[in-house]
C-alpha positions, 0 to 999 in steps of 0.5 A: 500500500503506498502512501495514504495522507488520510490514514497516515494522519489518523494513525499520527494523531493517534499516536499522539493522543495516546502518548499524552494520555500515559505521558502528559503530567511527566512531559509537562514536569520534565519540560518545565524543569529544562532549562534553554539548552535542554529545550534545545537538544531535544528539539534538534534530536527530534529534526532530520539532521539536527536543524531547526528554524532559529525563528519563525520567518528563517528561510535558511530551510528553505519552506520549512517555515512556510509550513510549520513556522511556530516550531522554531527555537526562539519561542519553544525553547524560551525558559519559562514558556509554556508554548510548546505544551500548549501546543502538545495539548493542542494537537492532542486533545482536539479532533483533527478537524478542531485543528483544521479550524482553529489554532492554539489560543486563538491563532489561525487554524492549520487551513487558514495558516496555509491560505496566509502562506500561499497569499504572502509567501507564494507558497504552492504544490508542485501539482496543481490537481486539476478538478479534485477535492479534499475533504476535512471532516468526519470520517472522510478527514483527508481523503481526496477525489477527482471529477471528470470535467463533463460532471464538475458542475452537477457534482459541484452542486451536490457538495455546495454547503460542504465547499460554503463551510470550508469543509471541502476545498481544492486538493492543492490546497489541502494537500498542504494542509495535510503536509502541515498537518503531519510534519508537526504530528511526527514532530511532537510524536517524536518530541515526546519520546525525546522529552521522556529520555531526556527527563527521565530518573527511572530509565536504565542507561547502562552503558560504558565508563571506562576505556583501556588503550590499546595493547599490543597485538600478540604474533599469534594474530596473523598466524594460522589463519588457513588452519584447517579445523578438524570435524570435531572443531567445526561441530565445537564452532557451530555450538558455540555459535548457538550458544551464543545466539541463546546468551542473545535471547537471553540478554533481550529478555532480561535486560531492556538496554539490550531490548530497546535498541534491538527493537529501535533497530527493526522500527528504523530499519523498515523497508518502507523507509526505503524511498520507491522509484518516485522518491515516496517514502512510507510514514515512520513515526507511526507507532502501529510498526512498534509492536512488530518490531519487537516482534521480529527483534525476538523472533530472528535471535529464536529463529536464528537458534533454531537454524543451528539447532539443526546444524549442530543435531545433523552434526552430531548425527555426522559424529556416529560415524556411520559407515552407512554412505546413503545415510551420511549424504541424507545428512550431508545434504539436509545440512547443506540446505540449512546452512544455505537457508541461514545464509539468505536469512542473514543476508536478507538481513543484512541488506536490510541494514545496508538499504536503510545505512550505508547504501541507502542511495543505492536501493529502491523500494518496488511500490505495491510488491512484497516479499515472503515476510510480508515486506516491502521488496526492494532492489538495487538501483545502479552497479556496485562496480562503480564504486570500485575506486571512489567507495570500495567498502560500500562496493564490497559491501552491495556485492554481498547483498545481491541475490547472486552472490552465493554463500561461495562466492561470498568468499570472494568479496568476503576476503576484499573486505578484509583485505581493505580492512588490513590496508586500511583499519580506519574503513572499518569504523565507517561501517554502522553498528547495526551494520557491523552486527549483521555483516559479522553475522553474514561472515560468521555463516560463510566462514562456517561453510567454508571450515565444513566444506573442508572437514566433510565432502560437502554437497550442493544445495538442492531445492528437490532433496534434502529440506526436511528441516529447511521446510520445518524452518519456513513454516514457522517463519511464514506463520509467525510472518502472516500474524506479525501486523497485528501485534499491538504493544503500544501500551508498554512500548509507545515510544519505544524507549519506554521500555527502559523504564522499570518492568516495561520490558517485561510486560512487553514480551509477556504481551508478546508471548500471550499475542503468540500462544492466541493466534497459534495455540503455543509459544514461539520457541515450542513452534520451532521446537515442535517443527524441528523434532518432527523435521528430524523423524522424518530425516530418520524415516526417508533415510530408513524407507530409502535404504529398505528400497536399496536393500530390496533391489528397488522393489519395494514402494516408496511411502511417502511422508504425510504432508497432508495439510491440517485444518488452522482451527485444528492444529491450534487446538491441539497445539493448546492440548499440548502446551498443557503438558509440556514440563515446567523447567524453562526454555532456552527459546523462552522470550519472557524473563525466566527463572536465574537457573536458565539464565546462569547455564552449567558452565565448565567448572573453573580451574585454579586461578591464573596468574596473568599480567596486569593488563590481563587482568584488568581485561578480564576484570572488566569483562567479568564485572557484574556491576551496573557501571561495567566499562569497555575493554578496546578489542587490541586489548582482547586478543592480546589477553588472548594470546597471553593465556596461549590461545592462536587468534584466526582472523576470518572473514571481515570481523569473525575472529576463531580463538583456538585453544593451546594443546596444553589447555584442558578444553579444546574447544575454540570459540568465534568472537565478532570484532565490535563496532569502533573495535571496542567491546561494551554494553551488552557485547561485554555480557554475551562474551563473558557468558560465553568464556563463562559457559566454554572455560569455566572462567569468572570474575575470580579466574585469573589473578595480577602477577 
């Protein structure tokens, strides 16, 4: 659906009305206290680029003022002024049409204001929309129509005391009443949220105090970099990298200053911000997309689990050795297919980020066409190839968003990029965050596939065999995707940054649960776990009933898998029956907040402290600091500390770093680390990895100790 003024508007106005219901007393409480700067910083955090009007008749932006002339800086950030509440209260308790007529304390409502401009300042739409109407009351608030030249004056005639009261005017006209209209709706939406950060005493910021210089790097670092791993290692990769998403899902789930910003980076990232091929974007600040942004945010880290719960179960059914060759290629070949379906998912991802950041220029959003998730599709717009002198990051990168660039031949581009980042580091730090995260997990994908292509006789992947669980994975996402708009989580998470303040979170993802378990019969994890387990017997009987036929010279019949398609109402019923029965102890693909005995899994049992220098130590000491104010450890640091305990650091693809322990260790088992955005690890980074080092070795805030 493109762009709809009429509904847009509602939807803002609605918003609006909503926030200041749940929020007015605290806005007005928090505003008043600001002094000039404060009032400031919060307008231009709220304004694209930071700008906003000095004054009311500021023609620096051009025809901003024309527009939306009282938001300007000399009179809402004035101390002691009550403006800009006044405004607020305004907008959000009278009725658009209110609004349409009438200003705050007897100024000119938004119609006559647009009449002043076009008479003073030749204010005009760039069309001039021969023969259409705009209405502006009651249900029809917005929408326009067109008559046919021959009709004009018979229809005309009809709308007489609509076109008299004012009601019913040119759509030239009107148009610029809506823009006004919804320029400053999404501002003071937005105004809010800034306003609420901003005053808020209750909100968690937990965030980094304290920063380490760089170390330096261990030989270590360059060496071994084509290590070929063994089976055993490449089974200890992949379960690593699972733990690592369930520490993810665990971290979104308890601790909001991971949540917000996961959640803000779906809200932001759509595929309808994505201008089409006439420049047309989507609205934003409409807070209708809240709830299906949180919804994605935990649905891709329980997904994301899942897809290497296949992997690591097909490895290990790989690890019984089976002297069987049929039985080794059904595996080889489900996990082939898995692998190929986790790297479209992080690469969709990835484009994702790419075509809302960096290369956001070089994309277009396809008006009226969406993809399997319910999405917006979107497609490149020019050739990558351009940019191989003037911007070969940003070339690199869009290669590896194309649809033709496979898992292989990511390698390719793979391998430039981090040539580039050798050559020159500072390229790297020009890369988004969110950016960052999701190239790592892209890079994670093919360094994987790379190390099991070497380890095993691996097969291509194949659409006609083999994709017992990649079906299993693509029921329950295409399910989950057809429910995603109709989550509604305004309540707690309207603005999004409420859900820093205490208990939002949690409220939040119980909402989600509850919303889940309605529209499905079970929670979200058990969807995946239920697909999985019966995608895994099916394996085992396609396996059995081919071999039955091999060994009977080909005679026996082929029984096909039931594939029998089960009525909805049916299948959410006994879903229901069976989440009945289903054993207390929690989840690891539990999305609310569970008791600490899931959180805090068994980790290795730890050995005796080791001695380690001082800048060891300090490294570690941060990493393992449970207090609120945890610092930031520089990545240099890491791999040096690394390094000293006797690990072999192999850089990989763009920023996937393998640590593989010494011969000597009594663990040997390695772990993958994303190389963090600005190199540094903090926030909720600096918790994943010390969960990790926890789970993998046993390590713990009283693990080493300073020479």
């Amino acid at each position: 659906m493109e762009v709809n003024s009429s509904e847009m508007i509602r939807e803002l106005h609605g918003d609006l009305q909503r926030k200041w219901k749940a929020h007015g007393p605290k806005v007005e409480t928090a505003w008043r206290s600001f002094n000039k700067a404060q009032r400031a910083k919060c307008m231009k955090a709220g304004s694209a680029d930071g700008v906003v009007l000095k004054h009311s008749s500021d023609v620096s932006l051009g025809n901003v003022y024309k527009f939306i002339p009282e938001w300007n800086l000399e009179d809402i950030t004035e101390p002691n002024s009550d403006f800009l509440l006044d405004i607020l209260k305004h907008r959000a308790t009278k009725t658009l049409f209110e609004q349409y007529a009438a200003g705050v304390s007897g100024t000119l409502g938004d119609r006559h204001l647009i009449e002043n401009m076009i008479r003073e300042k030749n204010l005009r739409h760039v069309d001039s929309f021969n023969h259409s109407y705009t209405y502006f009351y009651d249900e029809k608030y917005g929408e326009s129509f067109t008559v046919q030249p021959k009709h004009l004056d018979d229809v005309m005639k009809g709308l007489r005391i609509a076109v008299d009261h004012g009601v019913l005017i040119p759509r030239s006209l009107g148009e610029l009443v809506l823009q006004r209209q919804i320029n400053i709706l999404q501002l003071l939406n937005v105004m809010i949220e800034d306003i609420l950060d901003q005053g808020s005493q209750t909100r968690n910021r937990d965030g980094p105090k304290k920063q380490f210089k760089n170390a330096p790097l261990s030989e270590s670092a360059s060496k071994q970099a084509t290590v070929t791993l063994t089976p055993q290692e490449v089974a200890a990769i992949a379960s690593d990298q699972k733990s690592s998403l369930e520490e993810y899902l665990s971290l979104l789930r308890t601790e909001p200053t991971v949540l917000c910003p996961g959640v803000n980076v779906q809200f932001f990232s759509r595929s309808e911000l994505v201008p089409d091929e006439k420049g047309r974007s989507l609205p934003v600040h409409t807070d209708k997309y809240i709830g299906p942004a949180v919804l994605e945010t935990i649905h891709h880290a329980v997904q994301g689990i899942a897809v290497w719960e296949c992997i690591t179960g097909l490895l290990d059914l790989l690890e019984k050795q089976s002297p069987d060759k049929l039985y080794k290629s059904t595996i080889l070949q489900e996990l082939s297919n898995v692998c190929h379906f986790e790297y479209a998912r992080t690469q969709a991802l990835f484009k994702r980020q790419v075509s809302t950041g960096t290369g956001s220029k070089w994309f277009k959003r396809i008006s009226n066409a969406y993809d399997n998730s319910g999405n917006a599709k979107i497609s490149m717009k020019g050739k990558p190839e351009e940019l191989t002198r003037s911007d070969p990051q940003l070339h690199y990168l869009l290669r590896l968003c194309q649809p033709e660039t496979t898992v292989m031949k990511a390698v390719e581009w793979m391998e430039k990029l981090s040539d580039l980042y050798k050559a020159h580091p500072l390229e790297r730090e020009k890369l988004g965050e969110r950016e960052s995260r999701t190239l790592h997990d892209v890079a994670a994908v093919v360094a994987f596939v790379q190390d099991l292509s070497a380890a095993y006789s691996f097969p291509s992947s194949s659409r006609k065999k083999g994709n017992l669980l990649v079906a299993g994975l693509q029921e329950v996402d295409n399910e989950l995707n057809q429910i995603k708009k109709q989550v509604d989580l305004r309540e707690y998470a309207a603005p999004i940054d409420n859900l820093l303040e205490p208990g939002m979170s949690t409220k939040a993802l119980e909402a989600l649960d509850e919303f889940v378990v309605d529209k499905t019969g079970t929670r979200m994890g058990s969807l995946y776990q239920d697909e999985l387990e019966k995608a895994f017997r099916n394996v085992e009987e396609q396996y059995q009933q081919a071999k039955d036929k091999a060994n009977k010279d080909s005679k026996a019949d082929f029984v096909p898998i039931d594939t029998t398609p089960v009525d909805a109402k049916e299948r959410i019923e006994t879903r229901r029956q069976k989440e009945k029965t289903r054993p207390e102890h929690p989840s690891v693909y539990a999305i609310t907040p569970t008791t600490d005995s899931l959180e805090q899994k068994e980790a290795v049992k730890s050995t005796q402290p080791v001695k380690v220098s001082s800048s060891t130590g300090e490294v570690f000491a941060t990493l393992f600091d449970k207090t609120q104010s945890r610092g930031s450890v520089n990545w240099s640091a890491f791999e040096a500390a690394m390094s000293e305990l006797g690990f072999s650091v192999l850089p990989r693809f763009g920023s996937v770093y393998t640590f593989r322990p010494s011969e000597n260790m009594d663990i040997k088992r390695p772990v993958s680390i994303h190389r963090p955005h600005k190199s540094q690890i903090e926030g909720y980074l600096i918790l994943i990895l010390a969960r990790r080092l926890n789970r993998a070795y046993g390590w713990s805030d009283g693990s080493f100790v300073k020479d």
